[in-house]
N, C-alpha and C positions, 0 to 999 in steps of 0.2 A: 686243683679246685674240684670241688666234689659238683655232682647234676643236683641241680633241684629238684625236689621230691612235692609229688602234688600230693596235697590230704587224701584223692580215694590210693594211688599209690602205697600210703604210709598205710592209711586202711586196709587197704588190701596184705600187706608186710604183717601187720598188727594181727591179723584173722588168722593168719599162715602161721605164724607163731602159736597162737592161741591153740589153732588145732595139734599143732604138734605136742603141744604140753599136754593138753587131754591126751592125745592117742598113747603117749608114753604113760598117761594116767594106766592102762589096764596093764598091772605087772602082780607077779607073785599072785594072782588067785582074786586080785581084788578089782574093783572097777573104782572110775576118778573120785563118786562119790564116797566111795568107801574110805578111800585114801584119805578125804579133806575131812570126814568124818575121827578118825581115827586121828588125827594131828589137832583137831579141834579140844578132843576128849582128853591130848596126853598135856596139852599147855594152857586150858580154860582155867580158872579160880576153882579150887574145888567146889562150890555150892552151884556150879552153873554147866556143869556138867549135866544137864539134862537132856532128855529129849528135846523138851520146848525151847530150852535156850539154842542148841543147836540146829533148829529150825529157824528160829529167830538170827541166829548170827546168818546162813547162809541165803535167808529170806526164801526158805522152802514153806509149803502145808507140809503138815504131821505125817501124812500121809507117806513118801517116798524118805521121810527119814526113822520111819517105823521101821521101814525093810531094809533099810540101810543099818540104822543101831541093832537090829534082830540078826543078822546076816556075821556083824564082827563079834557078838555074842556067841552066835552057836559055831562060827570059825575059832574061836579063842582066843580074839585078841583083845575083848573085853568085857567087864564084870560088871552084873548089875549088882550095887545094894540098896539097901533101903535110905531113905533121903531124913536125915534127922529133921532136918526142917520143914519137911512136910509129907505130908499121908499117899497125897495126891500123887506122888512120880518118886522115881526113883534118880538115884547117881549111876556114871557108869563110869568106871576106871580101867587105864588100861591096863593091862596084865604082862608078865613078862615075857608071854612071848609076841606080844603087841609090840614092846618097848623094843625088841630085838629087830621084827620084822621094821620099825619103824628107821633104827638104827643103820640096817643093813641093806634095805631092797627097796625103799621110800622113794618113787620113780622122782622127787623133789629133789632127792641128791646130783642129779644130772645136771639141772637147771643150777642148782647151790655152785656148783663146782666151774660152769660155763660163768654164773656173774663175778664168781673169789677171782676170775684171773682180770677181770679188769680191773683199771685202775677205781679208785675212791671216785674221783672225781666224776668218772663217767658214769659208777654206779649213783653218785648223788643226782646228776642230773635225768640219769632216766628213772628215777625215784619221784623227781618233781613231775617229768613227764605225767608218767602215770596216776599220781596223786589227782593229776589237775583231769586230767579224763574220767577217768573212777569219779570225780569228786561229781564233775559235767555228766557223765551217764546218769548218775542217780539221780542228779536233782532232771536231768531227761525224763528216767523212768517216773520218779515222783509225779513230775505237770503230768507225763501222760496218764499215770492211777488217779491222779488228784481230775483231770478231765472225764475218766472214763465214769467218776465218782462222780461228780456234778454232774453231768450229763443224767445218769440215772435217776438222779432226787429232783431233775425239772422233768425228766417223764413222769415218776412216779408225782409227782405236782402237776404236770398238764391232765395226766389221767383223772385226779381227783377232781382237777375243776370242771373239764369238757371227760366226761365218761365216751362219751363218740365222737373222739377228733375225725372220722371220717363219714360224714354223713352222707348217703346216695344223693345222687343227681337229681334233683327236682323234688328235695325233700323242702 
């Protein structure tokens, strides 16, 4: 019979995990973002191969994925062209020796090879695991944007109504 495991326990398992996957993330020259960047580009729909999409899927600003898609550009692992269906941004594809580096030294092959040896079954259930966490984080992260967001439109509403919510003492 196996110990019961308390939630910060499993939390704490889950975080140790996690860091280990990142750390393994920085191989062959690249760092983790570069890696999820570069696997996003080689299996996205072609029209969504953008910048902004790619921002969007990983729910970054432009900002750190400008230096991300710029960085596997001038390393050569992928190609800007121009976006037929629009002016505004461009496509970026991976190139072959993306496809190579991808194939060969993708620190995700370690993890790939660690789940192939268990069984189905186990990989289905720590599929639902995860689903249902992933699924609970974000709607976490959401109430908390969606509060941090309210909260700001009844400042910006208490300011308009009282301009000096703090008036001196004996005013």
């Amino acid at each position: 019979m196996r110990n019961e495991i308390s939630a910060d326990g499993l939390a704490s398992l889950l975080e140790h995990t996690a860091r280990l996957i990142h750390a393994n993330g920085y191989a062959a020259g690249l760092n983790p973002a570069q890696w999820a960047a570069l696997r996003y580009f080689a299996v996205a729909p072609p029209r969504t191969r953008t910048m902004a999409r790619l921002a969007r899927f990983q729910g970054l600003s432009n900002s750190p994925v400008i230096r991300t898609v710029k960085a596997l550009v001038d390393k050569g692992y992928l190609e800007r062209v121009p976006n037929p269906g629009s002016r505004r941004s461009d496509l970026f594809l991976v190139t072959a020796a993306g496809k190579r580096l991808l194939a060969t030294q993708d620190p995700k092959i370690v993890t790939t090879r660690i789940l192939a040896d268990m069984t189905n079954e186990r990989r289905e259930h720590l599929a639902d695991c995860l689903r249902d966490l992933v699924d609970q984080m974000i709607a976490h992260n959401r109430k908390d944007y969606l509060y941090a967001e309210i909260t700001a439109l009844d400042q910006d509403h208490d300011a308009a109504v009282d301009p000096c919510p703090n008036p001196s003492p004996g005013a």
